[in-house]
N, C-alpha and C positions, 0 to 999 in steps of 0.2 A: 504494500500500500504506500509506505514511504518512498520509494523510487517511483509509483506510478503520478505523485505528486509533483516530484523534482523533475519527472521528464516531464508534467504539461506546465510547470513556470519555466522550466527550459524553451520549452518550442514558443510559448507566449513572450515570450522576451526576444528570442529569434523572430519571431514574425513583426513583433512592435521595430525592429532594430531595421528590417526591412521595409518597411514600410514608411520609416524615417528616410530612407536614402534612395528617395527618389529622383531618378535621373534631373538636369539640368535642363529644360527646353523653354521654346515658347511658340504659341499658334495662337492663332487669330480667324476669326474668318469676316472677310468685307465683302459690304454690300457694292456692286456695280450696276446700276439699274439701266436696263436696255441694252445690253450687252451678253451676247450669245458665246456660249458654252467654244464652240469654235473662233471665235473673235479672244477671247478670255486665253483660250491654250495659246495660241500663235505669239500673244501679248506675255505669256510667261513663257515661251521657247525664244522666244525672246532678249527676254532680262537674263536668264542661264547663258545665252550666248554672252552678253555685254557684261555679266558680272561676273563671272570666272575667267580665266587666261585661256583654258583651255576644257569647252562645255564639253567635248568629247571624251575625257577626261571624268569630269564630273558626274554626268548624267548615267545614271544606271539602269534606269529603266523611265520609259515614256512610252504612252498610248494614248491617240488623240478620241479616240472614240471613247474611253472612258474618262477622258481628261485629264489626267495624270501625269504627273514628272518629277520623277524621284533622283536626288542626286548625292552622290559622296562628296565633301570637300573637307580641305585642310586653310590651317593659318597656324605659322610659326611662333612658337609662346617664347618671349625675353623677360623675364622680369625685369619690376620698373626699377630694382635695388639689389646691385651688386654681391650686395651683402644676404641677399636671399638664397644663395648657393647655386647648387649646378640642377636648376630646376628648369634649363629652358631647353626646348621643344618642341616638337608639333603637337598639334590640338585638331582631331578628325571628329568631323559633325556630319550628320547627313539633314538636307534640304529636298523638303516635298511640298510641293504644290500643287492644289488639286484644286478642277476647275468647273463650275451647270452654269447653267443659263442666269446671269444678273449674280454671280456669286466667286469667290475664290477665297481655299482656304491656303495658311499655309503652313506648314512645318519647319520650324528649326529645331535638331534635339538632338540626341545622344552623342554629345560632346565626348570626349576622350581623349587625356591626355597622355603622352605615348610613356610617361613614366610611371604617369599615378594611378592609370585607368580612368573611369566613367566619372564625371563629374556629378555632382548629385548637389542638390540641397541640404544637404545636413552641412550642419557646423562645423564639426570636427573633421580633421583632414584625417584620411588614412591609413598617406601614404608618412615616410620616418625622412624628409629632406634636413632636416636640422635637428638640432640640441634638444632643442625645446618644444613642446607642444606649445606654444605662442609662435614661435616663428612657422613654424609647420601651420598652423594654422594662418599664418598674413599671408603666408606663399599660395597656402590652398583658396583664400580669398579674391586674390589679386589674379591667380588663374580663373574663378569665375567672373572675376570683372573683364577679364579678356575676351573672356566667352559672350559675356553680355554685349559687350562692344563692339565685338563683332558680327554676334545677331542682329543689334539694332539696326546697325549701319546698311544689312543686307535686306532688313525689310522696309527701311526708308525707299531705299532704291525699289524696289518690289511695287512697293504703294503707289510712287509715282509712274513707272512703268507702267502696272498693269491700270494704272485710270487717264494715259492717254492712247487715243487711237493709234495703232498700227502705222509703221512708216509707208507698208504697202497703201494704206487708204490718203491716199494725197488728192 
């Protein structure tokens, strides 16, 4: 009976511990009123073209019929302080963007950085870059402020993208 008890505040404290360390992302869905499902994809194959170096690259999978465009990409992590140690890196995110009729949503999320793993929202960092669990944590901070910054930046771009007409309609 006593171990049947220790293994369910085991697994309860396992699942709570999970459920705290949910992944890093962010979506949105905007409204575009009069604007066709077709109109909408072309407008995000698009922005993949012009916001990446190279959407070929990027892009992992795309179907215009269901209007979808799901892509891999990276951005190089430097800490903003020297003194943060040998934390810098890549940082791989995938971007999706899904498109109906007067709608598009989109996806930024499962960030990952190539030394820490999967960024999450929880507090505490948990990977060991420093001495201290304060610095381990500024480092783990300042890697989702990169993260952030670099989401924002890509849905800025997205927004205005997808809410002017296509170059084709001249």
């Amino acid at each position: 009976m006593k171990n049947l008890v220790m293994l369910s505040l085991l697994t309860v404290f396992a699942l709570g511990k999970a459920v705290a360390q949910d992944s890093y992302g962010l979506t949105e869905v905007i409204q575009v009123e009069n604007v066709s499902q077709k109109e909408l994809y072309g407008r995000a194959k698009l922005w993949f073209i012009n916001a990446f170096k190279s959407s070929k690259d990027v892009i992992q999978s795309e179907d215009a019929e269901q209007g979808m465009i799901v892509g891999k990409a990276l951005f190089s992590y430097k800490p903003r302080n020297i003194m943060m140690g040998d934390v810098a890196g890549t940082v791989n995110y995938a971007v999706k963007v899904f498109v109906k009729d007067g709608r598009y949503k989109y996806d930024i999320t499962d960030f990952r950085h190539e030394k820490c793993g999967m960024i999450t929202t929880d507090e505490d960092c948990p990977c060991k870059f420093a001495l201290t669990k304060g610095m381990n944590n500024k480092i783990w901070n300042d890697v989702k402020e990169n993260c952030k910054k670099e989401a924002e930046s890509l849905i800025t771009d997205l927004k205005k993208k997808m809410s002017k007409k296509s170059e084709a309609d001249f």
